[in-house]
C-alpha positions, -999 to +999 in steps of 0.1 A: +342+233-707+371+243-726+347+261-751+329+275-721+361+291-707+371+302-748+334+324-746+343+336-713+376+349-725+359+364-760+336+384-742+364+400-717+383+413-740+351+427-761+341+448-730+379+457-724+377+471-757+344+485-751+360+505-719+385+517-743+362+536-768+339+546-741+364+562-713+374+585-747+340+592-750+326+634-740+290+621-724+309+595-703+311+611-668+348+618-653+348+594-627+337+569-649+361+578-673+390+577-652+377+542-635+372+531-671+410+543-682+426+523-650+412+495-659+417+497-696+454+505-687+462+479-664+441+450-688+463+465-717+492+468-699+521+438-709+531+433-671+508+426-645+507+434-611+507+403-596+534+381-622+514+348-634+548+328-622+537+336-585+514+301-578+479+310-577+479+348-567+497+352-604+462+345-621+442+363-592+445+398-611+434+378-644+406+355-632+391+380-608+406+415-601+403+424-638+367+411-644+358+429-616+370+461-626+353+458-657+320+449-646+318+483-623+332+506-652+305+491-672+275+500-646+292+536-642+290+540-684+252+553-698+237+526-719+237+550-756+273+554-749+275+513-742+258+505-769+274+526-799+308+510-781+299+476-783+295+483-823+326+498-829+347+474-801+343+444-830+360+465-855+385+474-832+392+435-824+401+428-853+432+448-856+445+438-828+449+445-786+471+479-785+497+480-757+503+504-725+536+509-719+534+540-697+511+514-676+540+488-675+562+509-669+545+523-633+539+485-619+575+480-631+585+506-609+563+492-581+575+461-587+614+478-579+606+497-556+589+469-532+616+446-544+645+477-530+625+484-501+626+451-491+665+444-494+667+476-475+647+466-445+664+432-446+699+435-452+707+449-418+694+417-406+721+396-426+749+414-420+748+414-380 
């Protein structure tokens, strides 16, 4: 099982890297490039939208949002383009996952401004 889930994993982040080459590439159509760089930013991203300390919905944006998203970038991608990807992606794995910070950086500001919005709306409700 635990091998199973170690495949599973493998694979995910060779098509994440696959995204990443192809959304640069010029036959790669705009909406699937900018579908393709969404998903590549938020799965490269070092914060996530929904933090993996919240029970459960923490590992919902792992486990199936993410997946998900890269499944549907893929069918939007032609299959030349997929292919001269997938080569290149296991080079690219090798050196290592490269990090968004402008991506962290905009669900950190989400994260704020829910988290200020929310004392907003509530505080007058403490202080009567």
């Amino acid at each position: 099982m635990l091998k199973k889930i170690k495949l599973w994993a493998r694979n995910l982040k060779r098509q994440i890297f696959i995204l990443f080459l192809a959304y640069k590439d010029e036959r790669v159509p705009w909406y699937a490039k900018v579908f393709s760089a969404c998903v590549v930013a938020y799965a490269f991203s070092p914060i996530d939208l929904i933090p993996d300390f919240i029970p459960i919905l923490g590992y919902l944006d792992d486990v199936i949002l993410l997946p998900l998203g890269i499944m549907m970038a893929l069918k939007m991608i032609p299959k030349t383009v997929l292919a001269e990807c997938e080569v290149r992606a296991e080079e690219l794995m090798k050196s290592g996952k490269p990090k968004n910070w402008l991506a962290g950086t905009l669900i950190m500001m989400f994260w704020i401004f829910l988290i200020s919005w929310a004392f907003i709306s509530l505080y007058p409700l403490f202080t009567n």
